[in-house]
FISE-615769 format. One line per field, with one value per atom (N, C-alpha, C, O): atom name; x, y, z; residue number from 1; residue in three letters. Coordinates in steps of 0.02 Angstrom, whole numbers, plus 50000, padded with zeros to 5 digits. Each point is the difference from the previous one (the first is absolute). Example, Ala and Ser with C-alpha at 12.3 -4.5 7.8 and 13.67 -1.06 7.14 Angstrom:
<pts>
site <- [N, CA, C, O, N, CA, C, O]
px <- [50660, 49955, 50045, 50052, 49930, 50042, 49961, 50025]
py <- [49716, 50059, 50060, 49999, 50054, 50059, 50055, 50055]
pz <- [50390, 50000, 50000, 50033, 49931, 50003, 50037, 50008]
pos <- [1, 1, 1, 1, 2, 2, 2, 2]
code <- [ala, ala, ala, ala, ser, ser, ser, ser]
</pts>
This chain:
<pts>
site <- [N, CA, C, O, N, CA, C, O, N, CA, C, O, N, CA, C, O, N, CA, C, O, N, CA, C, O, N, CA, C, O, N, CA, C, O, N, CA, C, O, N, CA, C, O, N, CA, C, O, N, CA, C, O, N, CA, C, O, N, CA, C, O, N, CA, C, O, N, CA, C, O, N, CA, C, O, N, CA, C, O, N, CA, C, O, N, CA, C, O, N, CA, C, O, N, CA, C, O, N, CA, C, O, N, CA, C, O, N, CA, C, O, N, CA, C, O, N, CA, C, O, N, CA, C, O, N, CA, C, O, N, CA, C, O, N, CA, C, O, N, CA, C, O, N, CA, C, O, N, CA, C, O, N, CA, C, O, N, CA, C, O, N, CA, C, O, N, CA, C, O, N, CA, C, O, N, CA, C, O, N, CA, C, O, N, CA, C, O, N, CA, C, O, N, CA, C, O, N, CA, C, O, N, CA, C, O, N, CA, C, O, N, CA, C, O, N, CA, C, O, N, CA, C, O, N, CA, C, O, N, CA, C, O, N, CA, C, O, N, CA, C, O, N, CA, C, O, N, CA, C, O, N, CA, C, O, N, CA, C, O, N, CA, C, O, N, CA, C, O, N, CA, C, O, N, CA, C, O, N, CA, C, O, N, CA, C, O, N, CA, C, O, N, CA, C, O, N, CA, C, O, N, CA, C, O, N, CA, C, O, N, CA, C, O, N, CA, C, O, N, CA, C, O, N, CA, C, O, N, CA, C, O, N, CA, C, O, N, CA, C, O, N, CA, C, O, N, CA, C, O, N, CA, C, O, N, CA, C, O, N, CA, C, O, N, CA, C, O, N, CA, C, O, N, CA, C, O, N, CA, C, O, N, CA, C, O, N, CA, C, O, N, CA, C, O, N, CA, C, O, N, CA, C, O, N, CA, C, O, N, CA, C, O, N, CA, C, O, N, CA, C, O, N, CA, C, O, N, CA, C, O, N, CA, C, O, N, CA, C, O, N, CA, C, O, N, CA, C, O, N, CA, C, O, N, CA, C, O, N, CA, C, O, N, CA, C, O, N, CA, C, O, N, CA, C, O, N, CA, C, O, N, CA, C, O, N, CA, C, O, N, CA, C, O, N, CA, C, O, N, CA, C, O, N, CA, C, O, N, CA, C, O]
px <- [57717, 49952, 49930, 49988, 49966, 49935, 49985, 50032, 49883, 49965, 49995, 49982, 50035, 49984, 50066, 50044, 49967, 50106, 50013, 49963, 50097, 50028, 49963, 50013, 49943, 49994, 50018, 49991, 50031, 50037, 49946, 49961, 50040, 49945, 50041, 50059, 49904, 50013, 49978, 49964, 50062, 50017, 50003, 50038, 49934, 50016, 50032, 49973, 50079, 50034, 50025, 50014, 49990, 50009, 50068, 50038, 49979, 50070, 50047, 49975, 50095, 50015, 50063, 50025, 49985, 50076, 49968, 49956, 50071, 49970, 50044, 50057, 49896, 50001, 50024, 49965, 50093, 50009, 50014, 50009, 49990, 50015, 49942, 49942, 50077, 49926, 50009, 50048, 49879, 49993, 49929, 49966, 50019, 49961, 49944, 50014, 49929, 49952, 49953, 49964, 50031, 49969, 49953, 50015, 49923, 49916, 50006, 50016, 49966, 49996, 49934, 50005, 49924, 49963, 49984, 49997, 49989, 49999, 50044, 49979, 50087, 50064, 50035, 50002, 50038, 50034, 50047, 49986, 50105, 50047, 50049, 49993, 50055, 50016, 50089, 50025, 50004, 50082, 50030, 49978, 50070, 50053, 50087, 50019, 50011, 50071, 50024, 49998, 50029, 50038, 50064, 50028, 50004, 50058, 50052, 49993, 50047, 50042, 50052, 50037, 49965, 50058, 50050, 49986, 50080, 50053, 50025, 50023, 49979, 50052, 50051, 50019, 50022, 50101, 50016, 49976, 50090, 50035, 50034, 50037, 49939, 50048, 50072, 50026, 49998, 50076, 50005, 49965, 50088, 50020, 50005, 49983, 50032, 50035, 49954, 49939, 50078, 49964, 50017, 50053, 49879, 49990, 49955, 49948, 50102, 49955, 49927, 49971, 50016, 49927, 50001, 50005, 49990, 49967, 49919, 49980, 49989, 49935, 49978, 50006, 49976, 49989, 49920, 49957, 50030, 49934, 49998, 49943, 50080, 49993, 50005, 49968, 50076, 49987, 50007, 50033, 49933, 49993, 50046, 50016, 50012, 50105, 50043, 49978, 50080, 50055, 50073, 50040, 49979, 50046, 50035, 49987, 50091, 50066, 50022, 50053, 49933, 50032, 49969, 50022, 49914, 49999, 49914, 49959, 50035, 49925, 49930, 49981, 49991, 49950, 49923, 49985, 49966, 49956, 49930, 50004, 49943, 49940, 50017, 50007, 49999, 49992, 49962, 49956, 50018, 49939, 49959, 49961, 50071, 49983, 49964, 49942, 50134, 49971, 49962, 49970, 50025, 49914, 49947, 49963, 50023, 49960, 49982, 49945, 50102, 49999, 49988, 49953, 50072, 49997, 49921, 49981, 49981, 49942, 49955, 49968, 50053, 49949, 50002, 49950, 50121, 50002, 49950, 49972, 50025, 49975, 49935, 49971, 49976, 49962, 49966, 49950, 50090, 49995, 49985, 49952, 50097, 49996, 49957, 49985, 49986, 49965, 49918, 49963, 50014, 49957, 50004, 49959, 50097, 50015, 49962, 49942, 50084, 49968, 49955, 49984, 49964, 49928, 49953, 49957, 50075, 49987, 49996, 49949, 50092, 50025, 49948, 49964, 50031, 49954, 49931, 49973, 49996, 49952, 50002, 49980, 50040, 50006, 50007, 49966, 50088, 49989, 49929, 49976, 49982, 49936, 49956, 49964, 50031, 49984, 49992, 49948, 50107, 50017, 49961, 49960, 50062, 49960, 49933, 49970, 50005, 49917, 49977, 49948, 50089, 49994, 49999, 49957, 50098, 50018, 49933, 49970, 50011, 49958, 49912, 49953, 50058, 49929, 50017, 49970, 50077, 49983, 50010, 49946, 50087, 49990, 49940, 49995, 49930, 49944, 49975, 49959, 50051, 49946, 50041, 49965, 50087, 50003, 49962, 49965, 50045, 49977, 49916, 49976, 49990, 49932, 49979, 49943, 50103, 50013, 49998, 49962, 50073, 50024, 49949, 50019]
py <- [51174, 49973, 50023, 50048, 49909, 50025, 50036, 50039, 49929, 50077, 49962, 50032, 49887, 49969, 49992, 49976, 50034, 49997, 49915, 49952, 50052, 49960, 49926, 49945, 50105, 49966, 50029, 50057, 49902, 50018, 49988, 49952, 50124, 49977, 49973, 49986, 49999, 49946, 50007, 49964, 50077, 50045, 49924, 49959, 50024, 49958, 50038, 50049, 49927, 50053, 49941, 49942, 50087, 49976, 49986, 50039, 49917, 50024, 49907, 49947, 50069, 49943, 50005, 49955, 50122, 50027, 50008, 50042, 49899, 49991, 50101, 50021, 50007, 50047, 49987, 49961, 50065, 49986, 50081, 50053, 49938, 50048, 50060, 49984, 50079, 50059, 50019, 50006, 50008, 50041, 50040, 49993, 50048, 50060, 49995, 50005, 49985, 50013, 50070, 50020, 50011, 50067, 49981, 49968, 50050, 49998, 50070, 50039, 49970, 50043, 49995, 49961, 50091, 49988, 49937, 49994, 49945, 49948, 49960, 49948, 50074, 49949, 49990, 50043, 49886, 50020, 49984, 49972, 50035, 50016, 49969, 50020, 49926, 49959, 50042, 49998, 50041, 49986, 49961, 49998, 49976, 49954, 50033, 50039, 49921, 50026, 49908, 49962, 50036, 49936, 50004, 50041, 49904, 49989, 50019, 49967, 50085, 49993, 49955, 49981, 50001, 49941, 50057, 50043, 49946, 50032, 49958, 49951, 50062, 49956, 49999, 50037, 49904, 49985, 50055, 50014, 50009, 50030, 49955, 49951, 50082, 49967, 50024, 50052, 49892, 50006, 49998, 49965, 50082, 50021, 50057, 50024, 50011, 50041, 50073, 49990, 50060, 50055, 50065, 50021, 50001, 50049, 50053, 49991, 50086, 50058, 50021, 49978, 50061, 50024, 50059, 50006, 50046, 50065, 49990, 49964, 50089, 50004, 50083, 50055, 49937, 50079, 50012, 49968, 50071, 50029, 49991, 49981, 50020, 49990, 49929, 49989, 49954, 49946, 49971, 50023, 49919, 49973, 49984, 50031, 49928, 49985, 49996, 50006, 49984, 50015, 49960, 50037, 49910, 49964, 50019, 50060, 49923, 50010, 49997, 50030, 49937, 49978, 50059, 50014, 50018, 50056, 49993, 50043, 49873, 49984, 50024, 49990, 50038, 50026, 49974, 49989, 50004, 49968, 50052, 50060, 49908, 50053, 50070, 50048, 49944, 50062, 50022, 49961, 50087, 50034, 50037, 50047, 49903, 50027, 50078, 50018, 50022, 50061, 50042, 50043, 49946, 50003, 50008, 50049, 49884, 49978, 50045, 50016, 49991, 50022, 50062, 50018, 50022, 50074, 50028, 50058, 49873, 50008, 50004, 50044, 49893, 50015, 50072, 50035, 49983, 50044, 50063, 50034, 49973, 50051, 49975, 50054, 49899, 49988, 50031, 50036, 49942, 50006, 50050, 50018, 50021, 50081, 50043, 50047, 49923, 50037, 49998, 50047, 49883, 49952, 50063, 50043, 49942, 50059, 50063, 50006, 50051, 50035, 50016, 50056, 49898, 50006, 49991, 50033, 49912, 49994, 50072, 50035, 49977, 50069, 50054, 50018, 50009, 50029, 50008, 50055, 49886, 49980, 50004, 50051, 49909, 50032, 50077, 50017, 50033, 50052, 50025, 50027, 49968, 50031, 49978, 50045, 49879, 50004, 50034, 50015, 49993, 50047, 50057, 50028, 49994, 50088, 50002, 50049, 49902, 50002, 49970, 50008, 49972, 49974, 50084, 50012, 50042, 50055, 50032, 50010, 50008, 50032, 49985, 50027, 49899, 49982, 50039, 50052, 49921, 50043, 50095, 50028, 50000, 50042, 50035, 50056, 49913, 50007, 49991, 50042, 49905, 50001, 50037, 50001, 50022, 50071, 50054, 50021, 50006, 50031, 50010, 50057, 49893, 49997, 49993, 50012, 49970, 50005, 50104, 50031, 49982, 50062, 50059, 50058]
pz <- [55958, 50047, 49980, 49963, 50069, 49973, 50055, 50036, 49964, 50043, 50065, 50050, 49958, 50052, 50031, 49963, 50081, 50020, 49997, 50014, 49965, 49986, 49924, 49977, 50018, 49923, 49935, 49978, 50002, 49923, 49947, 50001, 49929, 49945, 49966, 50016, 49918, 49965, 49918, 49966, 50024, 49923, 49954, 50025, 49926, 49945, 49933, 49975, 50003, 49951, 49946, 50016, 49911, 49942, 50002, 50029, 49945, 49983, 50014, 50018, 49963, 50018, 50069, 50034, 49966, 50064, 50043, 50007, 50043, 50077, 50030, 49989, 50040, 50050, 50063, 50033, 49998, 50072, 50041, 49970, 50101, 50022, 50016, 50010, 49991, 49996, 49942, 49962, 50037, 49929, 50016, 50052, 49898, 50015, 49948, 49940, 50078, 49988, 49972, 50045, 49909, 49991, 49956, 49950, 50064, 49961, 50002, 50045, 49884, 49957, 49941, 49953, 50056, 49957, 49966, 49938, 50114, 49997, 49960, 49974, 50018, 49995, 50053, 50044, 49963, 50062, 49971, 49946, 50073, 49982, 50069, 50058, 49920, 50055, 49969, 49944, 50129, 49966, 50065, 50057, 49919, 50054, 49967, 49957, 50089, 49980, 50020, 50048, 49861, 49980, 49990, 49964, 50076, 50002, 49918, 49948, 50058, 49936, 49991, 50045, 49899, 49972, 49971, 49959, 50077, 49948, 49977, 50029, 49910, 49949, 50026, 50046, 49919, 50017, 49932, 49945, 50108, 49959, 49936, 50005, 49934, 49944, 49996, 50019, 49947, 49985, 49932, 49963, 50014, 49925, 50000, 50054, 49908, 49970, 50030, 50003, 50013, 50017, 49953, 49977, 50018, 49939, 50040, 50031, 49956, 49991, 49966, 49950, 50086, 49935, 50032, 50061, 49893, 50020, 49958, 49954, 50089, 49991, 49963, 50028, 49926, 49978, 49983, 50030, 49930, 49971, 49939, 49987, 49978, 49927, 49970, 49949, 50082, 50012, 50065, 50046, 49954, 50070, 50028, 50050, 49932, 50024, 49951, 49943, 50065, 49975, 50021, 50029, 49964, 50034, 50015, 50005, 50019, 49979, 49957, 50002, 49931, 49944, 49946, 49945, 50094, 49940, 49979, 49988, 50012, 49968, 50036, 50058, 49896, 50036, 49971, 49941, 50130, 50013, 50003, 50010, 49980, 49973, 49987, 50038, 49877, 49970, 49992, 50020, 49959, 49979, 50076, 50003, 50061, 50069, 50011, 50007, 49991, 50004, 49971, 50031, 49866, 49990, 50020, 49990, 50052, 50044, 50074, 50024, 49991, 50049, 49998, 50037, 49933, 49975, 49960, 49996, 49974, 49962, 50100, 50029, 49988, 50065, 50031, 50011, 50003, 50050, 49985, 50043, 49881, 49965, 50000, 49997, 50004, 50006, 50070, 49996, 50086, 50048, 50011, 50033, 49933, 50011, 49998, 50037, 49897, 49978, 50016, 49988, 50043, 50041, 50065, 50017, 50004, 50087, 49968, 50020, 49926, 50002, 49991, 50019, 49941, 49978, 50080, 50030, 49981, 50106, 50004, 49997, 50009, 50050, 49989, 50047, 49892, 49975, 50017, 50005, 50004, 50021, 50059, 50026, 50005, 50071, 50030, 50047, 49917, 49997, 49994, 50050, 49889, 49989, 50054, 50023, 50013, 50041, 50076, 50028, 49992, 50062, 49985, 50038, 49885, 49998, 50004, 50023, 49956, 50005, 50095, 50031, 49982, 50068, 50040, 50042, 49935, 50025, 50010, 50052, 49878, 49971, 49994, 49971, 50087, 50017, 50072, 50014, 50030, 50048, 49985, 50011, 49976, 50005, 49986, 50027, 49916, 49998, 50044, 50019, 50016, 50062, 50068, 50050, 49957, 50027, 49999, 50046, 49892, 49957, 50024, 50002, 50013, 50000, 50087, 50021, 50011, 50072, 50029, 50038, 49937, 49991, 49993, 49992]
pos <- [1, 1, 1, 1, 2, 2, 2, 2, 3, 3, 3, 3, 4, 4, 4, 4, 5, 5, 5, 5, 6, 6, 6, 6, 7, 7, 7, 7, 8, 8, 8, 8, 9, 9, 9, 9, 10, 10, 10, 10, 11, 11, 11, 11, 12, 12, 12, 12, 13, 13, 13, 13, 14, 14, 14, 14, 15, 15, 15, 15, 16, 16, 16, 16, 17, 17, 17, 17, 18, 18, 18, 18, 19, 19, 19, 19, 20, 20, 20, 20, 21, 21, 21, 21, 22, 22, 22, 22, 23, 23, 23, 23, 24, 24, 24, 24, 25, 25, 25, 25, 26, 26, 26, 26, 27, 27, 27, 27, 28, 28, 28, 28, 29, 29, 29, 29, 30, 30, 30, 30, 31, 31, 31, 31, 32, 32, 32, 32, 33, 33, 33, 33, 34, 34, 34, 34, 35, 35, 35, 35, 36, 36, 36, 36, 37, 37, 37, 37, 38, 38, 38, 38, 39, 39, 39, 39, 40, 40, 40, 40, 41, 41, 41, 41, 42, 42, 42, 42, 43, 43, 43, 43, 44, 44, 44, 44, 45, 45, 45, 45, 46, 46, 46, 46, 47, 47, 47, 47, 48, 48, 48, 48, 49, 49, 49, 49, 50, 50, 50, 50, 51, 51, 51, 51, 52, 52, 52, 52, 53, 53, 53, 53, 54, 54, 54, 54, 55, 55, 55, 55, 56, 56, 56, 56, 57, 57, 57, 57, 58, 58, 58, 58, 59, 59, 59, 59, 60, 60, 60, 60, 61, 61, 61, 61, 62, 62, 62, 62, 63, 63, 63, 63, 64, 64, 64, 64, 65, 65, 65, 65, 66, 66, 66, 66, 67, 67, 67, 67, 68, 68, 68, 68, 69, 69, 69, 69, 70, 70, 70, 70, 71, 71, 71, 71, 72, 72, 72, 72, 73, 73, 73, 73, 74, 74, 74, 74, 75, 75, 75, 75, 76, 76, 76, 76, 77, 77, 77, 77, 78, 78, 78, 78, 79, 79, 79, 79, 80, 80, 80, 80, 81, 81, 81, 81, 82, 82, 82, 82, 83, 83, 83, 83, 84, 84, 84, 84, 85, 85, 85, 85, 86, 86, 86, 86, 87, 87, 87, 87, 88, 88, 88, 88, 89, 89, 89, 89, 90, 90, 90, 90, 91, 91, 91, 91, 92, 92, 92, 92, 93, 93, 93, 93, 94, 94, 94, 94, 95, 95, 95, 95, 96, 96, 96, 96, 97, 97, 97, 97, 98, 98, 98, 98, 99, 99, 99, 99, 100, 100, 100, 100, 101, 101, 101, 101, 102, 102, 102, 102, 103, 103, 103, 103, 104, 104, 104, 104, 105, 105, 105, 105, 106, 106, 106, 106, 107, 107, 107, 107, 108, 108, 108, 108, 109, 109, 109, 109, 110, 110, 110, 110, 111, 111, 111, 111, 112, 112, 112, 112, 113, 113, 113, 113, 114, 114, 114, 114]
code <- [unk, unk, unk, unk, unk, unk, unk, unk, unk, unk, unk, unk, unk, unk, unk, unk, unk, unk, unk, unk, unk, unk, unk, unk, unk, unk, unk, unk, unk, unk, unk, unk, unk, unk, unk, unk, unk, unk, unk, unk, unk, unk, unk, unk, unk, unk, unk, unk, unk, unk, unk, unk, unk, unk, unk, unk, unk, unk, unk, unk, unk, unk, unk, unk, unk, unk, unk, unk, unk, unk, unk, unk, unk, unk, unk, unk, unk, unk, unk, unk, unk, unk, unk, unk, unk, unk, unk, unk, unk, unk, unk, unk, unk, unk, unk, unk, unk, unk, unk, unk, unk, unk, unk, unk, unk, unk, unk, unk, unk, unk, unk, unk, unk, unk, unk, unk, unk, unk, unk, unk, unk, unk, unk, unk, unk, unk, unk, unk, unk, unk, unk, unk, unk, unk, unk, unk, unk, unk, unk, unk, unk, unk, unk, unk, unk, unk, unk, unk, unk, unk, unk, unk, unk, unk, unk, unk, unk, unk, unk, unk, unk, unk, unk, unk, unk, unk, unk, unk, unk, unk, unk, unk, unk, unk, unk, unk, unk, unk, unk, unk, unk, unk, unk, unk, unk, unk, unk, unk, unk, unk, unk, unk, unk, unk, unk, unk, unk, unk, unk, unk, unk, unk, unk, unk, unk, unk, unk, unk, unk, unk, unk, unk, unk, unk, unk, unk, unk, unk, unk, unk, unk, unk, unk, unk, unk, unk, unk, unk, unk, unk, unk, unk, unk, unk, unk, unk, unk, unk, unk, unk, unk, unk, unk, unk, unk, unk, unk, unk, unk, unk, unk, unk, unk, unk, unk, unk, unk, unk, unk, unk, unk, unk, unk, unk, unk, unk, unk, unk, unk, unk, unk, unk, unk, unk, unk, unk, unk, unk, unk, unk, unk, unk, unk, unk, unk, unk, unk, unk, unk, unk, unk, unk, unk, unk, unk, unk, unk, unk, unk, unk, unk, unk, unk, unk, unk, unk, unk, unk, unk, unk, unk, unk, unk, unk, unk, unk, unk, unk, unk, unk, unk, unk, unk, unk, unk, unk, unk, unk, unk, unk, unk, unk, unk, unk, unk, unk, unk, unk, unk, unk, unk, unk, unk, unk, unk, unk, unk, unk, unk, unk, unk, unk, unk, unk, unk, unk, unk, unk, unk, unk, unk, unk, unk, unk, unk, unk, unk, unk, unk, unk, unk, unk, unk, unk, unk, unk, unk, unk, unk, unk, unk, unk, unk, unk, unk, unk, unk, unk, unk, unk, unk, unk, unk, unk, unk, unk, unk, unk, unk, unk, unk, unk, unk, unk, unk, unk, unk, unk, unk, unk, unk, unk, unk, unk, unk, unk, unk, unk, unk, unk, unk, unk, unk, unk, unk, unk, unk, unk, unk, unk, unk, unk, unk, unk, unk, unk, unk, unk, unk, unk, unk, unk, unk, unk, unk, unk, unk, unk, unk, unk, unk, unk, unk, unk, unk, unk]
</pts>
């Protein structure tokens, strides 16, 4: 609703998926940002044959029959994690030195209080 009761605004929006229902409005640093909640389609269940998969780390799946699907996966995954890590602690660090100088400003101007 707008600011006058019982009048409705009147948003013009790109696009070609008609919007129905409420949806939410948020302006943000002069964007605004429309979400709604759209109806989900579930698929029909298929018919044929049903197959296991385990899911691991080192590759991505793994059937029943044995065949296995993105290799090289955990590489990957293992190059990031180590990346992450090591990203976290350089953070950390810094942040650490920060706090101490944060400490060590106030305790100067204690210090000079005193």
């Amino acid at each position: 609703m707008g600011l006058e009761h019982g009048k409705r605004i009147v948003i013009p929006l790109a696009g070609k998926l008609k919007i129905r229902g409420m949806i939410y409005l948020v302006l943000k640093e002069k964007k605004a940002v429309i979400s709604y909640v759209a109806p989900l389609k579930v698929p029909k269940r298929l018919d044929g044959e049903i197959v296991g998969i385990d899911m691991g780390l080192s590759e991505a799946f793994t059937d029943d029959k044995g065949k296995k699907y993105g290799k090289g996966v955990g590489k990957v995954l293992a190059k990031l994690s180590k990346q992450y890590t090591e990203k976290g602690r350089k953070r950390q660090k810094l942040q650490s030195y920060v706090r101490r100088q944060k400490t060590k400003q106030k305790q100067g101007a204690l210090a000079r209080i005193i």
